[in-house]
N, C-alpha and C positions, 0 to 999 in steps of 0.2 A: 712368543718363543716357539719358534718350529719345533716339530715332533724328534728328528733326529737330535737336534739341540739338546730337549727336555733329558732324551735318551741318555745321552751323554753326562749331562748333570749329575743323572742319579746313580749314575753308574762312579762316576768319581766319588759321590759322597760315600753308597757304599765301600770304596775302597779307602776310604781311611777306616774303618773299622779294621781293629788291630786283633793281629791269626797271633796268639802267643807264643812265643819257640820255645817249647816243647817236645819231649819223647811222648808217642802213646805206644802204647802194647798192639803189635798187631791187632788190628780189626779188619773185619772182610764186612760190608754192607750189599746186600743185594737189593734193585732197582729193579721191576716190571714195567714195562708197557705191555700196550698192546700195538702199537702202529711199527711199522719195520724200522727197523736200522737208520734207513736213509731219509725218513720222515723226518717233520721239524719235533714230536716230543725225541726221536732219535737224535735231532740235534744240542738238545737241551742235554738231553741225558751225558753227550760224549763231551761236552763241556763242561758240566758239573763233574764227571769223573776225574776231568782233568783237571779241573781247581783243587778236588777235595785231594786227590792222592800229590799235588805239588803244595797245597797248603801245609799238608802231614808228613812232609819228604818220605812217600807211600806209604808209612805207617798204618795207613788206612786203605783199603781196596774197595772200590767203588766197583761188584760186577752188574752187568748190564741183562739183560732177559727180555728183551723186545719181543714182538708179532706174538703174544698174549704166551709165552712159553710155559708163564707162573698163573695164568686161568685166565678167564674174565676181569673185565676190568672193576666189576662188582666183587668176585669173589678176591683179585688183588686187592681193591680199597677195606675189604672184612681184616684179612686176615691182618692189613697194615693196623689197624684200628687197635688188630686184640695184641699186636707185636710179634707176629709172627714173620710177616713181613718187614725189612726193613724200610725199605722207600717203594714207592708205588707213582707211576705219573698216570691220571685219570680226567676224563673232561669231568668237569662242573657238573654236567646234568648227569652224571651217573651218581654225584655227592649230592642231590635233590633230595633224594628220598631219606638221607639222613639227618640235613641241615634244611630247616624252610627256607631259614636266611638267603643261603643260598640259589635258592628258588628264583629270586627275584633276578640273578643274573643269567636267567634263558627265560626269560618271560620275552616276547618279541619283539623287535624295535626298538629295545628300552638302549642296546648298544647302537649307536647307527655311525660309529665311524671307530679306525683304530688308536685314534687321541681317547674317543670314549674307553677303550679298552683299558689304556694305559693309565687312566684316571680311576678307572674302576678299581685295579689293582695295586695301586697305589696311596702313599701320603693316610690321611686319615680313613677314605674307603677302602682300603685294602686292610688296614689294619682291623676294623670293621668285619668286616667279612673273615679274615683269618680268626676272628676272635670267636665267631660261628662257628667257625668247622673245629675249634677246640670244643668248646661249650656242649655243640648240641652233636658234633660228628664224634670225636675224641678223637679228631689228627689236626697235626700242625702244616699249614703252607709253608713250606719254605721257597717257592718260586712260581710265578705263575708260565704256562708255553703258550705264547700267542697263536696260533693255528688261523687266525681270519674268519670271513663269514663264511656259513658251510654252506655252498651253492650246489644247486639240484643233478643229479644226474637223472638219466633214463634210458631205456634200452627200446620203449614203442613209437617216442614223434617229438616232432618240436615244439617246445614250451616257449610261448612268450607272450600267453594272456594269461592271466587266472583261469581262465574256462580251460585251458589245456589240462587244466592241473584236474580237471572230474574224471574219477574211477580209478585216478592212476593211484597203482600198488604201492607204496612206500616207505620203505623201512625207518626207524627212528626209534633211538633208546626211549628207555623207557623215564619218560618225564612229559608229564601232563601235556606243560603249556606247549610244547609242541605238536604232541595227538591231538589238542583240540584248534592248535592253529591250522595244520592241516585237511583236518573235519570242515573247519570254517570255510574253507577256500574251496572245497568239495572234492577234495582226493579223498583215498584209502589209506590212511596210515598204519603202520605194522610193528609195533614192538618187536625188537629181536634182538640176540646177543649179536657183538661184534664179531666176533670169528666166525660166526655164518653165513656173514652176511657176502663174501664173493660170490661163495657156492650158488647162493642164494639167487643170484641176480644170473647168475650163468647159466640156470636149469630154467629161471625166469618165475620161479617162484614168487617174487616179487619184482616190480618194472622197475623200481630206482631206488635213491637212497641221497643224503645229501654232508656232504663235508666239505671242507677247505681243500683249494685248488691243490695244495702239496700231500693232503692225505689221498684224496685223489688218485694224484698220480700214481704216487707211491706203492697204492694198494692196486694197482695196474686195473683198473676199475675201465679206464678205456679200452678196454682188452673183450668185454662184456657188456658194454655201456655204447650207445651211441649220440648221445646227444649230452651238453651240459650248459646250463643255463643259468646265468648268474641272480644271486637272492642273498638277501642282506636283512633277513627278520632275526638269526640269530648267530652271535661271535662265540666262536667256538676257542674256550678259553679253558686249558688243560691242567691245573697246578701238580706240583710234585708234592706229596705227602709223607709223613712221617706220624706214627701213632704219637702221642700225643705223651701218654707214662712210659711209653721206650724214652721220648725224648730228654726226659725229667730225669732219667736216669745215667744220660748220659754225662761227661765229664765235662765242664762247663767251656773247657777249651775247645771242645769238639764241636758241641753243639755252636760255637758261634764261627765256626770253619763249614759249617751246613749251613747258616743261615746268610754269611757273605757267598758261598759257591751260590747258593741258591739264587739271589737276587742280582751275582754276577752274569749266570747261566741266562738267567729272564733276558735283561739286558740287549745279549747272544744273540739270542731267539726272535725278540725282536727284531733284528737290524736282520737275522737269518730269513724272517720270513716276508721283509720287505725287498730282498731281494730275489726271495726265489719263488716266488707266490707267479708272478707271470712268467717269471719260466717253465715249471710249471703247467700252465694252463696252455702258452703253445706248443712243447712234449703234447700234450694229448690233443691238438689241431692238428699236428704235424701228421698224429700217430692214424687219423681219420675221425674223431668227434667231430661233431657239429654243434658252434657257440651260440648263443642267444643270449635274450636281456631279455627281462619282462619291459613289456611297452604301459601295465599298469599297475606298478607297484601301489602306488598311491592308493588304489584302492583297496589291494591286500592290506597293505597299515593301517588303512582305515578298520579294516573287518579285524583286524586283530587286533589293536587297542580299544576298541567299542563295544567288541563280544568277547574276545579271550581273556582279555587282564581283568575283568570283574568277575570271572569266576573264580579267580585265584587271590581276591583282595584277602580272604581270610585264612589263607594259606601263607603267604608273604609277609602277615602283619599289619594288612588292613591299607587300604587305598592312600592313607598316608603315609605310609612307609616308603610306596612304591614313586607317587609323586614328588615326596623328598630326595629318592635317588633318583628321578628323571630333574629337576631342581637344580642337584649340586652339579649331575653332569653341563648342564646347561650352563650355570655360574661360574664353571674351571672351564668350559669351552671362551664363554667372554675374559675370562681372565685372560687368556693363551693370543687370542685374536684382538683382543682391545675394541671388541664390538660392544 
């Protein structure tokens, strides 16, 4: 079953999940990002407002808070946790340092395609992984934003060997397996909050940084960036959050008006960022970057599943945990392709 196919399926079964007709009492829900308006969690977000407040005949207000207006995307995912927050959309590896579990899904290569992604998130892995960020985070997924793989930029030269990649400056939140994949390949990686990170690269603080082609653009990064390079060691997957005893407390019609917008919204996002993902990336060819491809990933993968995923087997829950989730994706890849 092709990938749009799949899309499609699951998108229908959620919609037989039944919105009760009901009054609710005014509600106003506030939503964080940090990536702008016109970015793909911006695309999730204006779709989910639009499910929730047509599922509630507005009953409910979905406001929006993009380009980090409500903090970081650490101190948005805090405050969703303790309910101060209502909804918060956050990558994954900013929920690392809460959940190990989740850990395992920015460990690198472990995604190596967007079926991976949608398998991750989905059916019994997905359920899996939300059951972590309840457990050990105290928030509920109600949607994951596919974003794609975060490919490199830079602002000193063209990258298209690993050896390009020594000395260079490089920003990246703060989640291990990244710093030490980096390390691996012999750049300079640089923990830093998100909203620093233009200034940062403008003043030249640091030489690059790496996200998906639409956050990219977005964040007008070719504006201060001259070269961008594409790299596939880690799928940048954003879910939307909700603390976890906000949501227990909520009115049970509600909460499953959040959890169909939620997984309508993914859906969205998906289909949003396969079309706009190379648009995209020629906006900023167009705009003067210059593309690249690594000529030897292969060996990056190699340096990163042979020296980085062992340092993190007892962090993830131990080298079987990790080979089970490289396993299953494997097993729903031959299920999908009849290989």
């Amino acid at each position: 079953m092709k990938l749009t196919q799949r899309v499609a399926v699951l998108l229908v079964a959620f919609m037989l999940l039944t919105v009760p007709s009901m009054l609710y009492a005014k509600t106003v829900l506030k939503c964080g990002f940090g990536d702008p308006i016109d970015s793909d969690q911006g695309a999730f977000a204006k779709q989910f407002k639009y499910l929730v407040e047509g599922y509630t005949n507005g009953e409910v207000e979905v406001q929006l808070f993009p380009g980090s207006a409500l903090g970081t995307e650490t101190e948005m995912l805090q405050n969703t946790r303790r309910g101060a927050l209502d909804l918060s959309l956050v990558a994954v590896t900013n929920m690392t340092p809460f959940s190990k579990e989740l850990q395992l899904l920015t460990m690198p290569y472990v995604i190596r395609s967007m079926r991976d992604a949608v398998n991750i998130t989905t059916g019994g892995l997905g359920q899996k992984f939300n059951n972590a960020a309840i457990r050990q985070a105290g928030v509920r997924i109600l949607g994951w934003t596919y974003s794609n793989f975060r490919h490199l930029t830079n602002s000193k030269r063209k990258v298209s060997r690993m050896a390009d990649l020594k000395g260079l400056k490089i920003r990246v939140p703060q989640n291990k397996p990244m710093l030490e994949t980096y390390k691996a390949w012999g750049a300079n990686p640089t923990p830093m909050a998100w909203p620093e990170v233009f200034t940062a690269l403008q003043q030249r603080v640091i030489d690059g940084q790496d996200n998906p082609h639409i956050v990219n653009y977005t964040m007008k990064f070719h504006e201060v960036q001259k070269h961008v390079t594409a790299l596939h060691y880690i799928f940048s997957l954003q879910p939307l959050i909700v603390g976890e005893k906000y949501y227990q407390k909520l009115d049970p019609g509600l909460q499953n008006v959040l959890m169909r917008a939620g997984i309508e919204a993914q859906q969205f996002c998906l289909l949003f960022q396969v079309e706009e993902s190379n648009n995209a990336l020629k906006a900023m060819v167009d705009a003067g970057m210059q593309y690249s491809t690594f000529e030897d990933e292969d060996k990056m993968i190699q340096l990163a599943t042979e020296k980085v995923w062992p340092q993190f087997y007892s962090q993830v829950g131990g080298k079987k945990a990790l080979d089970e989730l490289v396993a299953e994706l494997e097993k729903a890849k031959k299920q999908i392709t009849g290989q």
